[in-house]
Phi, psi and omega in degrees: 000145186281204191278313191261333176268004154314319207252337168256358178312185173283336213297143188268134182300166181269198189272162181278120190301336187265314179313150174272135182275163197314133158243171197272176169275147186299004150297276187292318143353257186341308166295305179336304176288293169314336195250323187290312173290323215112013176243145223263102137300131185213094133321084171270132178282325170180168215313315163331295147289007155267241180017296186300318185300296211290336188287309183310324171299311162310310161279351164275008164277344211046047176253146174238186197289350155299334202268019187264168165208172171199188167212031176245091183319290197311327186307316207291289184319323185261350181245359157099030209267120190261125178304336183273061151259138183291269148337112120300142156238012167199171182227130138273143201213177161216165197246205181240324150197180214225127164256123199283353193262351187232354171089014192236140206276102178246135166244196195192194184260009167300323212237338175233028186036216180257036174274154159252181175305325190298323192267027159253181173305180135312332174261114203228146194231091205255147181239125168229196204215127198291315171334315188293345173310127164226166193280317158257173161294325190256013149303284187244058047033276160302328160323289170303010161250317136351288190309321171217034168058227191287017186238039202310144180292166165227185189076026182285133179210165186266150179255127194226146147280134188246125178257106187310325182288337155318132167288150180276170176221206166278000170268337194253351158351120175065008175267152190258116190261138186209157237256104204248104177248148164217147206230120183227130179210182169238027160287119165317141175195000000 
């Protein structure tokens, strides 16, 4: 081959070991990671479909809106959540952010008080926002401290959907597995 068809061939150079590969968006990371553990993602478009989404969880569960808690005004007010259950058979929450590298839900005691995981419901019902994506923990590690300055929350801890059928390993070790619903729209609540 000459000189010029060498140079108009098809052929593509290869890729460069110094160029950064591609990544997928930390959106889709996420789900990925998260619904791959066991945990149920739902997209909603807009209010309706939060409403709708949120009954569908509640009946394929058999809960009814008595059997909720929450520690969250605006959640309790928009979803009618009356607090004086003894048994809670599920907790709504909204989180503080969803870590796209590891699929896990990170909160605080703004959304669980001063509870560990173990001591919540079995059912756990997270309301997020397309915004709460970050790429790490220590992404959003700074997010929090951006958010609420000197007054950082405590009890921050990550949430992983545990797929009870999966076998475990020495990283799932001690996680406490529970029923992980994520309801993520950008609707006010």
């Amino acid at each position: 081959m000459n000189f010029l068809g060498k140079f108009f061939s098809g052929n593509k150079p290869k890729k460069s070991k110094y160029l950064p590969e591609k990544r997928e968006p930390i959106e889709i990371s996420f789900v990925k990671k998260f619904t791959l553990n066991g945990g149920k993602f739902l997209y909603c478009e807009n209010e309706a479909e939060l409403r709708i989404s949120f009954q569908n969880i509640l009946i394929e569960n058999e809960i009814s809106t008595s059997e909720l808690i929450s520690n969250e005004n605006s959640i309790i007010d928009y979803f009618k959540i009356d607090n004086d259950v003894l048994n809670p058979k599920a907790l709504v929450v909204n989180c503080e952010f969803l870590i796209s590298d590891q699929g896990s839900i990170m909160v605080s005691n703004q959304q669980i008080l001063d509870k560990k995981i173990n001591q919540l419901p079995e059912i756990l019902i997270i309301m997020a926002k397309t915004s709460d994506f970050k790429n790490d923990v220590s992404e959003a590690m700074s997010a929090i401290k951006n958010k609420y300055g000197k007054s950082i929350p405590s009890n921050i801890t990550n949430i992983h959907a545990t797929n009870p059928k999966k076998n475990s390993n020495f990283i799932s070790y001690k996680r406490t597995s529970k029923e992980l619903y994520l309801l993520l729209s950008d609707v006010n609540k």
